[in-house]
N, C-alpha and C positions, 0 to 999 in steps of 0.2 A: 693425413687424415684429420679431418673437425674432429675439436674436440664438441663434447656430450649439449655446451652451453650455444655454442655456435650453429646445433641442427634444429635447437629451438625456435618455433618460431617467434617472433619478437612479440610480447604482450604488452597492451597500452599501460597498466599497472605497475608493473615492473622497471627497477633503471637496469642500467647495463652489471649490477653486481648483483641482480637478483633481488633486492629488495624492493619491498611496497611503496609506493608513492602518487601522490593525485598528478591525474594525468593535466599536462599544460594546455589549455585550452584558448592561450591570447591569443592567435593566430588566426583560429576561427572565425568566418562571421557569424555575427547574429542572424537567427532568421526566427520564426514564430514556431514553436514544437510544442506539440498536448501530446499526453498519455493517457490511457485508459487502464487501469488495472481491474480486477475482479476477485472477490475471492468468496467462501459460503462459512456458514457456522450453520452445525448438524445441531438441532435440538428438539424437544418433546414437544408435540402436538399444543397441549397447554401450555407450553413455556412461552411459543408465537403467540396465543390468544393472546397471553396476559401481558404481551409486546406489543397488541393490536390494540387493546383495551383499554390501555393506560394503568394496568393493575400489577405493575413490578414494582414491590415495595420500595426501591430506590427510585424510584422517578420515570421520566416520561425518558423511556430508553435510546428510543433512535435517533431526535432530537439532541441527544449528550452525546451518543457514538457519532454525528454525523458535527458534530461540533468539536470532537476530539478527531476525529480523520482530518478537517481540517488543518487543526494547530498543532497535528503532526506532519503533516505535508509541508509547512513552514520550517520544521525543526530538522526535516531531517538531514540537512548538513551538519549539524550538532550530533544524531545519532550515528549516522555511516560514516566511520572513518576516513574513507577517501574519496566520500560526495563531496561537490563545490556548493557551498552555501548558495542557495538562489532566493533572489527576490520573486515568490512565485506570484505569478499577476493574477493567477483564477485557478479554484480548486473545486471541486461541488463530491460531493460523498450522497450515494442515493441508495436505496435498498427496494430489496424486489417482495412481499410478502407472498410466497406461496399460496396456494390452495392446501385447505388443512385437510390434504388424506393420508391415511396408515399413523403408526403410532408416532414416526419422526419425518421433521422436514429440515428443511434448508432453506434458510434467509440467505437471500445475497445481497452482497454487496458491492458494489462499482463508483468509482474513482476516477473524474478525471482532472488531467492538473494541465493546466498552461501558462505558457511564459515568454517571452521573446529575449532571445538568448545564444551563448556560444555551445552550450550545451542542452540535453534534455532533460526531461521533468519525468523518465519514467519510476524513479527510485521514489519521490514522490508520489507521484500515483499508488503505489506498492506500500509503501509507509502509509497512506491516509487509508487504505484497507485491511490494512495489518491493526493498527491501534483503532480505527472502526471495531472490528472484529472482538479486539479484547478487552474496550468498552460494554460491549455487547455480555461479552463473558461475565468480564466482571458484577456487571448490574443486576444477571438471571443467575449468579452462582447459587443464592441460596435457597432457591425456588427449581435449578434443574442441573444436576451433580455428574452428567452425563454427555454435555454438551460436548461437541468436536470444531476445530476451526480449521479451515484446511482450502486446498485447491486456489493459492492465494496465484495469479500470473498476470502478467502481460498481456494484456488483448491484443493492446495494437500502440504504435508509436508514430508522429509525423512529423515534417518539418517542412515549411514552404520559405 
């Protein structure tokens, strides 16, 4: 009878004694791969105005969040453990301004990262909407105490 370790299926993560480790990727070729992430942050009706308006007492907000998705999409081999540092060739962070009806809305935000490479750029994508997002928080905290960041995913991944 297999033992318990041998009916697992083998995970790219893992070495053969169960421990964590960045998967080997010299074998690969290079090919050109973008990701698209997405994610929203739930906030007050005036809290988008004054995101629209230029009236968030820290600064011109989207502009800082869309410059911090960036130069976190750069970093994030430094943040996740077992991402491969990439030299990402092109990153763009953009946001969607709702129509301002009922008392709350949702800003979104979308990510896309590209690179020519042995692996992909979607942890990337996820990292520049991730710190997008808590830029975002950060700048409206003392103007809106209610705010949610959330529904952060993967749209879509490609590789030619």
């Amino acid at each position: 009878m297999k033992n318990a370790r041998e009916k697992r299926p083998k995970l790219s993560h893992v070495d053969e004694g169960g421990r964590a480790q960045m998967v080997n990727v010299s074998a690969k070729p290079v090919s050109v791969r973008e990701a698209i992430a997405e994610g929203f942050i739930s906030l007050r009706k005036e809290t988008l105005e004054a995101i629209a308006e230029n009236r968030v007492p820290k600064g011109e907000v989207l502009a800082v969040a869309r410059v911090a998705g960036v130069m976190a999409a750069k970093k994030c081999g430094e943040l996740i453990p077992l991402c491969h540092p990439l030299g990402v060739e092109s990153v763009s962070v953009e946001f969607d301004l709702p129509d301002l009806e009922g008392e709350r809305v949702r800003l979104g935000i979308k990510a896309v990262a590209k690179i020519t490479a042995k692996t992909g750029v979607e942890m990337e994508a996820l990292t520049a909407v991730c710190v997008a997002a808590l830029t975002v928080y950060d700048m409206c905290k003392a103007i809106d105490k209610e705010m949610v960041i959330g529904e952060i995913r993967l749209v879509s991944k490609t590789k030619k």
